[in-house]
C-alpha positions, 0 to 999 in steps of 0.5 A, a space after each residue: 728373388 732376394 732383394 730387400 738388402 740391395 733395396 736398402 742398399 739403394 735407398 740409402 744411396 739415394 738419400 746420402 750420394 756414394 756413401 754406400 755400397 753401389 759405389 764399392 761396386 764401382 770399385 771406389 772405396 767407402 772414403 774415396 766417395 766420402 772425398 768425392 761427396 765432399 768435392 761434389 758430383 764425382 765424375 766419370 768416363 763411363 757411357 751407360 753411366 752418363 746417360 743417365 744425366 742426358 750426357 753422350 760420353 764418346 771417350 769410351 766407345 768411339 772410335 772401337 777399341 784396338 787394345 791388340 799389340 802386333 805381337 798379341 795378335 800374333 799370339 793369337 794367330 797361333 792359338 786360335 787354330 789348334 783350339 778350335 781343332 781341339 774342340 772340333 776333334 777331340 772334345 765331344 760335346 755330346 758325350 760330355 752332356 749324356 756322361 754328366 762330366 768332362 772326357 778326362 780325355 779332354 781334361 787333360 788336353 785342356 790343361 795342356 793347352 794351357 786352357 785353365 791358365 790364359 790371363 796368369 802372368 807367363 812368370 807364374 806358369 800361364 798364358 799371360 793373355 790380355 782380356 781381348 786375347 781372352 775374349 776371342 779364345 772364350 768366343 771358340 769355346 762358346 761356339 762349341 761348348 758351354 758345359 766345358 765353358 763353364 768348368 774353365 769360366 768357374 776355374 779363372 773367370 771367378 775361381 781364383 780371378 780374386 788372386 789374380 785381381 787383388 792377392 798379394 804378391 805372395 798370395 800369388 806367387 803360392 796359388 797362381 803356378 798351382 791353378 794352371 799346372 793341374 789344380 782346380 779353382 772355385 768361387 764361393 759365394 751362393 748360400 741356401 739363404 743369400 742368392 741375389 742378395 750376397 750380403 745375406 750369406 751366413 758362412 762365418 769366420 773367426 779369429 782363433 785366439 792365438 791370431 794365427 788362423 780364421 776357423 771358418 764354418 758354413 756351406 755353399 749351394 750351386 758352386 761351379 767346380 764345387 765337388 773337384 775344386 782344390 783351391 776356392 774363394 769363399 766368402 765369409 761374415 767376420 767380426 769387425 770393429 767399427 766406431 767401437 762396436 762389433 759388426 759382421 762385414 764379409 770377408 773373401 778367404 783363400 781356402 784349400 781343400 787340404 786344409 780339412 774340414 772341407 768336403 762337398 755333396 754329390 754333384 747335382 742333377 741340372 737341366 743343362 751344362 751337365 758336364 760341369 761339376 756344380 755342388 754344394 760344399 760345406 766347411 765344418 772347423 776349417 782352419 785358414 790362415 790369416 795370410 789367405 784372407 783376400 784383399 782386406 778384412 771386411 772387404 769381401 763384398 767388395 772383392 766379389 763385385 770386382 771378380 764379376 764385375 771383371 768376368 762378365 765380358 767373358 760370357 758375353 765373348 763366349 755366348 758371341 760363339 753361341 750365336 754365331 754357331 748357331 746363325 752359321 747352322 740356321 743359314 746352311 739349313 736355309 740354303 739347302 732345305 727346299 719347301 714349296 718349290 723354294 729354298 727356305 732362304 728365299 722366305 722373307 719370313 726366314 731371311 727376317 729370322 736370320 737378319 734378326 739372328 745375326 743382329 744379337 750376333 754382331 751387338 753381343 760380340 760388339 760389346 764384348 770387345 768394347 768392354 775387353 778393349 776398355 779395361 785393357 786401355 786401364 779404364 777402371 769405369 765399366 761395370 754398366 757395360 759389363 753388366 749390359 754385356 751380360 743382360 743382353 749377350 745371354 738375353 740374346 743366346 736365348 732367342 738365337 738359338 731358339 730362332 735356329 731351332 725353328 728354322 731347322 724345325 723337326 730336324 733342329 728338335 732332335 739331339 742330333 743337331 746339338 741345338 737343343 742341348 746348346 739352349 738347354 745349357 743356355 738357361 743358367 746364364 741369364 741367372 748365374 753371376 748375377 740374374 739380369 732382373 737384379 743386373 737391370 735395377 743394378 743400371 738403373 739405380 747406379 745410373 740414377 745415383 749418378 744422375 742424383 749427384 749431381 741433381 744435389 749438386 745443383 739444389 746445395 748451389 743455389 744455397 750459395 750462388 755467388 759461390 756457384 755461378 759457374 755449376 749454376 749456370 752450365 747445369 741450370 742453363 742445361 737443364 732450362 734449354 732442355 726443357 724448351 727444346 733448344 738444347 741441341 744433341 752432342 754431334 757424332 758426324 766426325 766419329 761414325 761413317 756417313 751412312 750411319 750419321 742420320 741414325 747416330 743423330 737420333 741416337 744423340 737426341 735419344 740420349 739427351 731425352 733420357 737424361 731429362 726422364 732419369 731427372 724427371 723420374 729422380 723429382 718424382 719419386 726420390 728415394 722411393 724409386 728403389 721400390 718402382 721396380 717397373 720404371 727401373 725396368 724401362 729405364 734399364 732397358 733404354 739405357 740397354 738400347 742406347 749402349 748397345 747401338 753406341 757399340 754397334 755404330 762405333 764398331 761399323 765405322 771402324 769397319 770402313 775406316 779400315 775397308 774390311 769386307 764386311 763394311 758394308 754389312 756391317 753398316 746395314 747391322 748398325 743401321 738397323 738396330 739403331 733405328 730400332 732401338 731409338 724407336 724403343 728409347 722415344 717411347 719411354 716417356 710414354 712408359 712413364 705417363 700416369 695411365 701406364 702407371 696405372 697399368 702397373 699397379 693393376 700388374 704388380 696387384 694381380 702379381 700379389 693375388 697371385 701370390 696370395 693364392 699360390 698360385 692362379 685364383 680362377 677357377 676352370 670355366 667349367 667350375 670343376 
């Protein structure tokens, strides 16, 4: 895992509030922070983002998003049946896996369903789809299949998203038409040497002399699409002048394969999802217009978290489906299998399995939904939860189909049942488009800034308190009330469905307690916590816990509120998996105590001994 530049990244954010590159990945500008910094503590409407100050932001969340317009979902209504007959009779998943590669059948079906088109403006050749009509049609395709997933989520979810996100008018109006009438799309970003750490990429662009084009050079690893793609995003380092002297800034660049100079190696050979091309492509004296450099000279790494930052709600959708194909085949399993005299679903151990099951189910596909529904309301602050969306959903998949396997036994470790294909295509996603251990410090220090800002905020006040009062005394007096236990939780009672409120409250105080661990954690270590890999982990994954039950609590309410059937189940979901995850939060202090972090340390040295000797430095008992 490369992560010495995203540490420094972090570290310097830690000493200098916003002034840096976790605050581009919010998508604010390197002067709106300065602005910021100069104001203040800037301020924001994201859940994850102020628990992190002990804050209980309802804004978001509460009550569940309802994004869809009557005529969106009508769209849907009749979208959804002829995909999901598409993939139930003509897309052959097993075929795909065993042949390396996509039927051409089922290709071009897929372009005539306009598949490869759903969120590009109707005026442009697409489907002009909202992120939520996205979201459920995604969801159809997890449910069938990842490999062909893959191939439409590297086309539009990364491949030319950045077009889509930040191209220029022309820019668009040159590429859009093509990419859903039948041309390819790619994203460029992973190098031999810059995985994790995307501003290590060495891919170089420069300027020609006459100004007109960048002649780009390089290779890129691992790319979705790579070896069929006609049209790729690819990032680049470029010279770029600042405060007189010239430094290398990455660049994003429109690039075509006709340019010349473009080719790829042979399609590589994966565990799973092997039905999707995955390549390495090199760039040798291609020439590329300065009209395809995308969203700004030396903004690329800024383009780059916009596009995944932008996608990952889509793989959280599609990897809902996942779970629930498998839930449905776990359940039909347990009906019907008969062991002992008794059906397996008259177990207790089984129905444990399948509660469990359908639990990741309903919180993955919660928090889908909740972010589509955020961004589609024009919320610009929401990529903690995207990228819990993304840590949990694939997290999830994981141990769902795992646990479907298990149910169906024998039967479930046969190619025929098609699980075992479905759980070796899962394993990429908790690595690709950014891997949940970087995803997870991500949170962490993002919050932290967060929480840090505004800590600094309140040290310059008292410098000058007549000028304060007001900040002193509502973040001092906060902070005081805290510390003796008077301060009382944010009340939830008028926002979640009554059976749901003594959960909610716990949930409140969790929140509140988290807030003064983050604080504590924040006078401890300073800007050396970037490098208490261990405690960001803990604090991650109580921030996990808590936005997950928020989802979860906000969509059952809505549930009743609007008297679904499935109210009362539901209830019992989110009911559920709060009580559980507020009994992970509380003991969060106990992850931070001086004997677990001792513990720690005897982990991280053992990890170094490890290392060390390359491997285990015990010998066999036998001495042999």
């Amino acid at each position: 895992m490369k992560t010495t530049k995203f540490v420094s990244c972090a570290r310097r954010c830690l000493c200098k509030p916003n002034l840096n590159t976790l605050s581009n990945v919010s998508g604010m500008s390197t002067e709106a922070a300065a602005a910021a910094a100069q104001r203040g503590a800037r301020q924001s409407d994201s859940f994850t983002m102020n628990l992190f100050r002990g804050h209980f932001e309802t804004g978001q969340i509460f009550p569940f998003p309802e994004p869809l317009t009557d005529e969106q979902r009508q769209t849907l209504v009749e979208l959804i049946p002829p995909v999901e007959k598409f993939f139930e009779e003509v897309n052959n998943p097993a075929k795909n896996d065993a042949d390396s590669q996509v039927e051409p059948a089922t290709m071009a079906g897929l372009w005539e369903l306009g598949a490869f088109g759903l969120q590009v403006p109707t005026d442009l050749g697409g489907l002009g789809l909202s992120n939520t009509q996205y979201a459920r049609l995604v969801e159809v395709v997890g449910a069938h299949d990842l490999g062909v997933g893959i191939t439409l989520g590297a086309h539009q979810s990364i491949g030319f998203k950045g077009i889509l996100l930040v191209g220029t008018p022309e820019q668009k109006a040159r590429y859009l038409p093509r990419v859903t009438a039948g041309e390819l799309a790619a994203f460029c970003l992973t190098e031999p040497s810059s995985g994790s750490d995307a501003g290590s990429i060495r891919t170089r662009a420069v300027l020609s002399s006459d100004g007109g084009h960048y002649i780009l050079n390089g290779s890129k690893i691992w790319i979705s699409n790579g070896g069929i793609a006609d049209i790729m995003t690819v990032f680049a380092q470029t010279p770029v002048e600042k405060n007189g002297k010239m430094v290398d800034k990455v660049t994003g660049f429109i690039v075509e394969r006709s340019f010349g100079g473009v080719s790829s190696g042979p399609p590589e050979h994966k565990m799973g999802i092997r039905c999707s091309n995955t390549a390495e492509v090199y760039f040798e004296d291609v020439h590329v217009p300065v009209g395809n450099v995308l969203g700004g000279v030396g903004d690329g790494f800024k383009v780059a978290m916009q596009v995944l930052n932008n996608g990952r709600f889509g793989m959280a959708a599609a990897l809902a489906g996942t779970q629930r194909a498998a839930l449905r085949l776990a359940a039909e399993h347990a009906a019907t299998r008969q062991q002992f005299g008794r059906r397996l679903a008259d177990f207790a151990g089984v129905q444990e399995k399948l509660a469990r099951m359908a639990q990741l189910q309903y919180v993955t596909e919660s928090l889908a939904y909740l972010v589509s529904g955020t961004m589609d309301a024009g919320k610009q602050e929401y990529q903690l939860e995207a990228a819990v969306s993304k840590v949990f959903a694939s997290d999830s998949a994981w141990t769902a189909v795992d646990e479907a396997i298990q149910i169906l036994g024998g039967m479930g470790y046969m190619t025929s049942a098609g699980l075992e294909r479905v759980l070796r295509d899962l394993r990429i996603f908790r690595i690709f488009e950014g891997t949940n251990d970087i995803l997870r410090l991500f949170v962490a220090l993002t919050g932290i800034q967060y929480a840090g800002s505004h800590l600094r905020e309140l040290q310059r006040a008292f410098k000058n308190p007549a000028a304060n009062l007001g900040l002193i005394f509502s973040e001092a007096g906060r902070r005081a009330t805290r510390a003796v236990g008077l301060q009382k939780p944010v009340g939830l009672d008028a926002l979640v469905a009554p059976t749901l409120r003594p959960v909610a409250k716990h949930l409140a105080r969790g929140a509140l307690d988290f807030g003064a661990c983050v604080e504590n954690v924040l006078l401890k270590y300073g800007r050396d916590v970037v490098d208490e890999q261990l405690v960001l982990n803990r604090l991650a994954a109580a921030a996990i816990d808590a936005t997950t039950s928020a989802a979860v609590l906000s969509r059952a309410s809505r549930a009743v509120r609007l008297g679904l059937p499935s109210a009362d189940h539901e209830l019992r979901l989110a009911e559920a998996w709060t009580e559980e995850a507020t009994e992970r939060m509380a003991r969060l202090p106990d992850a931070l105590a001086p004997r677990t972090l001792v513990r720690n340390a005897r982990l991280t040295a053992i990890g170094r001994a490890v290392s060390s000797a390359g491997g285990q430095p015990t010998r066999n008992p036998v001495d042999l």
